[in-house]
matplotlib code that plots the C-alpha trace (Angstrom):
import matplotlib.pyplot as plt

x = [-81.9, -80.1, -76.6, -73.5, -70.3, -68.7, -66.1, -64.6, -63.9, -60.3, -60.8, -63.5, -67.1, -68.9, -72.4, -73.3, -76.2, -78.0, -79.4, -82.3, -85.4, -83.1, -82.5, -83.9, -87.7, -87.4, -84.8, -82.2, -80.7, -84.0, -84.2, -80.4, -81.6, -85.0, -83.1, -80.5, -83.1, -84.2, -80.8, -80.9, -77.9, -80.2, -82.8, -86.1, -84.1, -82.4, -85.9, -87.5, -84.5, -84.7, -88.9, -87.8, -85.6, -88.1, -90.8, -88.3, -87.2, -91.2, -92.1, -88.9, -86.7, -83.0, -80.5, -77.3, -77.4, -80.0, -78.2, -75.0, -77.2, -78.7, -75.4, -73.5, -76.2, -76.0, -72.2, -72.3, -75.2, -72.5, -69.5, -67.8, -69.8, -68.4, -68.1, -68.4, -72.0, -73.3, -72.0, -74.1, -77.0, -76.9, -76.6, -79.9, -81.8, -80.5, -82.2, -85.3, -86.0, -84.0, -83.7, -87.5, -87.4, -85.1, -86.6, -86.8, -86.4, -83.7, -81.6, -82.5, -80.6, -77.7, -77.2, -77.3, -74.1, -72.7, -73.0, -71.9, -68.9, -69.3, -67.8, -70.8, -70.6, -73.3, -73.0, -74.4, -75.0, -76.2, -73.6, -71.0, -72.4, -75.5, -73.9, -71.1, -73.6, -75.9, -72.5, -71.8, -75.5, -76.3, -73.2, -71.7, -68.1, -68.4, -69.6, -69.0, -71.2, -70.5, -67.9, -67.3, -64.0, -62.9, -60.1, -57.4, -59.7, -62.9, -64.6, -66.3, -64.9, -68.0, -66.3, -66.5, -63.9, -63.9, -67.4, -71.0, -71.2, -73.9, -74.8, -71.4, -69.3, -71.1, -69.3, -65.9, -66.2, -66.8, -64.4, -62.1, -62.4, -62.5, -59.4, -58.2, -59.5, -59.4, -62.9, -64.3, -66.9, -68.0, -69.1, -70.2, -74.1, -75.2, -78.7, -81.0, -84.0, -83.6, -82.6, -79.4, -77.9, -77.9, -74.2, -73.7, -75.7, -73.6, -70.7, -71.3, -72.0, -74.7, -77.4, -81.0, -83.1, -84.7, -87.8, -87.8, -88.9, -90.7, -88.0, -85.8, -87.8, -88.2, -84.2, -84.1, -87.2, -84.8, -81.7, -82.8, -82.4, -83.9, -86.5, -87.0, -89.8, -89.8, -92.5, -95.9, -99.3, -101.6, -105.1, -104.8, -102.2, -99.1, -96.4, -94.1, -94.8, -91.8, -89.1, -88.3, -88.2, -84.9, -82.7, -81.8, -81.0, -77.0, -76.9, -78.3, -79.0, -82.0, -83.7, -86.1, -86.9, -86.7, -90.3, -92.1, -90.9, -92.1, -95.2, -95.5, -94.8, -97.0, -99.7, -98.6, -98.8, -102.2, -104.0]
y = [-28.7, -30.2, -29.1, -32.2, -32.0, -33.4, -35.8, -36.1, -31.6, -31.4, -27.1, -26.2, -25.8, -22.7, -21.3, -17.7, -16.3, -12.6, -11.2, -8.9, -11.1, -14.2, -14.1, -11.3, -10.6, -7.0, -4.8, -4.9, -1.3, 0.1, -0.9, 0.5, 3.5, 4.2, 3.8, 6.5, 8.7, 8.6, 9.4, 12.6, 11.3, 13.0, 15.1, 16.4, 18.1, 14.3, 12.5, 14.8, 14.1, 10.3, 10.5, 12.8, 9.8, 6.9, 8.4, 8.6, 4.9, 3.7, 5.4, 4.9, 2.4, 1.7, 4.2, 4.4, 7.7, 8.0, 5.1, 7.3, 10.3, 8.4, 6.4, 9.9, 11.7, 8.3, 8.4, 12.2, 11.2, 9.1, 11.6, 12.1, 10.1, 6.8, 3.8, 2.3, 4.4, 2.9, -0.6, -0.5, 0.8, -2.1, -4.6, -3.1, -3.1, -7.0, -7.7, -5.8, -6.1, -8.0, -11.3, -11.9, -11.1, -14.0, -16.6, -19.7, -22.0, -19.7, -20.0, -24.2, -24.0, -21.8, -24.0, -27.3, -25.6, -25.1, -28.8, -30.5, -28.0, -25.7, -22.3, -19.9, -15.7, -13.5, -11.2, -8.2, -4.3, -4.3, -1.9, -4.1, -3.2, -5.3, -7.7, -8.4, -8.5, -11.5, -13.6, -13.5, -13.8, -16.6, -18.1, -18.2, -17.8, -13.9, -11.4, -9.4, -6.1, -2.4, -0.7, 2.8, 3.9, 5.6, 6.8, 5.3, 6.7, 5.2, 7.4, 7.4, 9.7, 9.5, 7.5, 4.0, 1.2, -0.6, -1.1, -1.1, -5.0, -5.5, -6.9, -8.3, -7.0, -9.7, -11.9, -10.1, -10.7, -14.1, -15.1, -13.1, -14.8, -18.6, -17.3, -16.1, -19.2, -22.3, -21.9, -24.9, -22.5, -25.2, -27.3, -24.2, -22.8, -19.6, -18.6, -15.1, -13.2, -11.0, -10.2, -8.5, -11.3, -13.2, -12.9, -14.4, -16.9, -17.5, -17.9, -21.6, -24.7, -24.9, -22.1, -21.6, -18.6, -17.9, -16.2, -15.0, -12.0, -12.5, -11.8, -14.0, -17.1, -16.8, -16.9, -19.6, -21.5, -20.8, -22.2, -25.1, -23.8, -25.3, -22.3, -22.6, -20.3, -19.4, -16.9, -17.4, -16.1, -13.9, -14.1, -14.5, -11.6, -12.4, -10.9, -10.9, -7.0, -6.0, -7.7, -5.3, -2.4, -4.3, -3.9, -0.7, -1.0, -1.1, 2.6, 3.9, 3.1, 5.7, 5.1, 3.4, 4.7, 8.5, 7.5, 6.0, 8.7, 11.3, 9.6, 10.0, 13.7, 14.5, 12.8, 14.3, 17.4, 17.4, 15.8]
z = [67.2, 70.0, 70.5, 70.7, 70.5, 67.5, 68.8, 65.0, 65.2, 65.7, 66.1, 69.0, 68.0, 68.8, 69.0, 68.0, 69.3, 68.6, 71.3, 70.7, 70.2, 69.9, 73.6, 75.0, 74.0, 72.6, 72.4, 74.7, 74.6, 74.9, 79.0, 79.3, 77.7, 79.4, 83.1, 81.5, 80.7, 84.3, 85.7, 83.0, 80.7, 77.9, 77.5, 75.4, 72.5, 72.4, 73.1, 69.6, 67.4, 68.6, 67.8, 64.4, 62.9, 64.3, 62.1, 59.3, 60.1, 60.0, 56.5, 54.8, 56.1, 57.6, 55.6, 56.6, 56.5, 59.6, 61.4, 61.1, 62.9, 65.6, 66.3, 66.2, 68.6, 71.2, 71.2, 72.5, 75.3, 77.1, 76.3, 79.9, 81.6, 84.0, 82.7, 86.1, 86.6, 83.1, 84.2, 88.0, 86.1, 83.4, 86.5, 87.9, 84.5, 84.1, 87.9, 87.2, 83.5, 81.5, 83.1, 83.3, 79.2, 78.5, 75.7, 77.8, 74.9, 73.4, 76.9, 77.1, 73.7, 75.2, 77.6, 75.8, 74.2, 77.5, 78.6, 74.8, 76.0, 73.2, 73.2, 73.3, 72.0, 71.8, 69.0, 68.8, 67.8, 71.4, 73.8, 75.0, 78.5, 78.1, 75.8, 78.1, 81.3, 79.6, 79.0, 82.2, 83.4, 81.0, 81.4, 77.7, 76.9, 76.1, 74.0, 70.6, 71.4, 70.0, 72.1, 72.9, 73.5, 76.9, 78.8, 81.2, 84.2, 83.0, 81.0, 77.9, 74.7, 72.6, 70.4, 69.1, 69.0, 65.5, 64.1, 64.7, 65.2, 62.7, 59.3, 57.8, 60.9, 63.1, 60.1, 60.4, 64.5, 64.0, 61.5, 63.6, 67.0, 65.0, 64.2, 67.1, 69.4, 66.6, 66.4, 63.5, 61.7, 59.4, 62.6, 64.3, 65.0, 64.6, 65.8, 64.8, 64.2, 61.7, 57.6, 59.0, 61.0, 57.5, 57.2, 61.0, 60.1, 56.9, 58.9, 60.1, 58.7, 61.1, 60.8, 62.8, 62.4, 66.4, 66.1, 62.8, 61.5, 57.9, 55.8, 57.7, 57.8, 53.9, 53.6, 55.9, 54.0, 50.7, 51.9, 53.7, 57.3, 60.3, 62.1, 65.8, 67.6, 70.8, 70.6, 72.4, 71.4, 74.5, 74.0, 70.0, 69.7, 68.3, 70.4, 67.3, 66.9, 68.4, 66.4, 63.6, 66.7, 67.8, 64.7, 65.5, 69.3, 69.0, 66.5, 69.7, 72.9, 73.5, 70.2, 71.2, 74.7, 73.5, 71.7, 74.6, 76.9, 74.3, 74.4, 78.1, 78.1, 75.3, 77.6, 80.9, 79.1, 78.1, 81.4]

ax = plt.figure().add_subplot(projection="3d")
ax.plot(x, y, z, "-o")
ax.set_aspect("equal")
plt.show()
């Protein structure tokens, strides 16, 4: 789906993209949280409660109930600590991670965007600290990412500002900021991966799921919306395993790494 401007759009056209496995192969958070864990912004009580609610998660499902609790225990990880320090580290885990993780095709789209002179938005449950870093790395307009509140000298309260951006509040963002900016949402794009970002993806006249997860590419299939892929098979594995991993990577930003790095002490332990 090539990306031109509409020269008969009186409002500016737009392009919303998710990041985690839209973008970025993976979750996102998860390489923000792993470098965290390393510099001892949380610990093992954090990494078994993390492992405790993953289990929950694969047997049973998303509640919000759990995504409250995880969300909750994330927020206090970062309580007190510099904003500034979170920002450096997020600017090393771009350099050495993330950038190399980037969809090729998915970025080719972002930047056809760019050059039809499209406003472009990441949207995302993603911390605004990595969401905000791949704007400016990528080179789209800006970002809506979960924010956490902090004080006038730069440091977090272990709070959030507004909502979780996920599910309908990636709808409420956008609808806000078309608002906001004369954004044309009926001439607009919306690209993601997964069930959730349905109601982004709702938003605009002009919908694509990006590497689809199942129950997303059956929507799309059902509604008539174009399916791009940007996913590529390694010696007949299909490396689609990790998309459902990255729903959860804006509730918390160590969900994900606190069960590898349990993994690794369980096996430290016992060699």
């Amino acid at each position: 789906m090539p990306a031109t401007q509409d020269s008969t759009a009186a409002a500016r056209v737009a392009a919303f993209f998710d990041v985690d496995n839209t973008i970025v192969r993976g979750a996102s958070a998860y390489h923000l949280a792993r470098e965290l864990y390393r510099r001892g912004f949380f610990g093992p009580r954090d990494i078994l409660f993390a492992a405790r609610h993953a289990l929950a998660f694969a047997v049973n499902g998303e509640s919000l109930a759990r995504i409250a609790a995880i969300r909750e225990r994330a927020l206090g990880m970062v309580r007190g600590r510099s904003v500034a320090d979170v920002l450096s580290i997020g600017e090393e885990v771009y350099d050495e991670v993330l950038g190399s993780r980037v969809f090729p095709g998915t970025l080719a789209l972002l930047e056809s965007h760019v050059a039809a002179g499209h406003e472009v938005w990441l949207v995302t449950a993603t911390p605004t600290e990595i969401s905000d870093l791949l704007a400016r790395r990528l080179g789209a307009t800006g970002s809506l990412g979960t924010r956490v509140e902090a004080t006038e000298d730069g440091y977090y309260t272990g709070r959030l500002l507004g909502d979780m951006v996920h599910g309908e509040a990636k709808r409420a963002g956008v609808e806000a900021l078309a608002r906001e900016r004369g954004i044309d949402l009926q001439n607009s794009y919306a690209y993601g991966d997964s069930i959730n970002d349905v109601p982004l993806l709702a938003a605009v006249g002009r919908p694509c799921a990006v590497n689809p997860e199942p129950r997303l590419r059956a929507h799309a299939h059902a509604r008539g919306w174009p399916v791009r892929d940007f996913r590529r098979r390694r010696h007949g594995v299909d490396l689609r395993a990790g998309a459902r991993s990255a729903r959860w990577a804006g509730t918390a930003w160590a969900a994900a790494v606190v069960v590898r790095a349990l993994v690794r002490w369980v096996r430290s332990r016992a060699a």
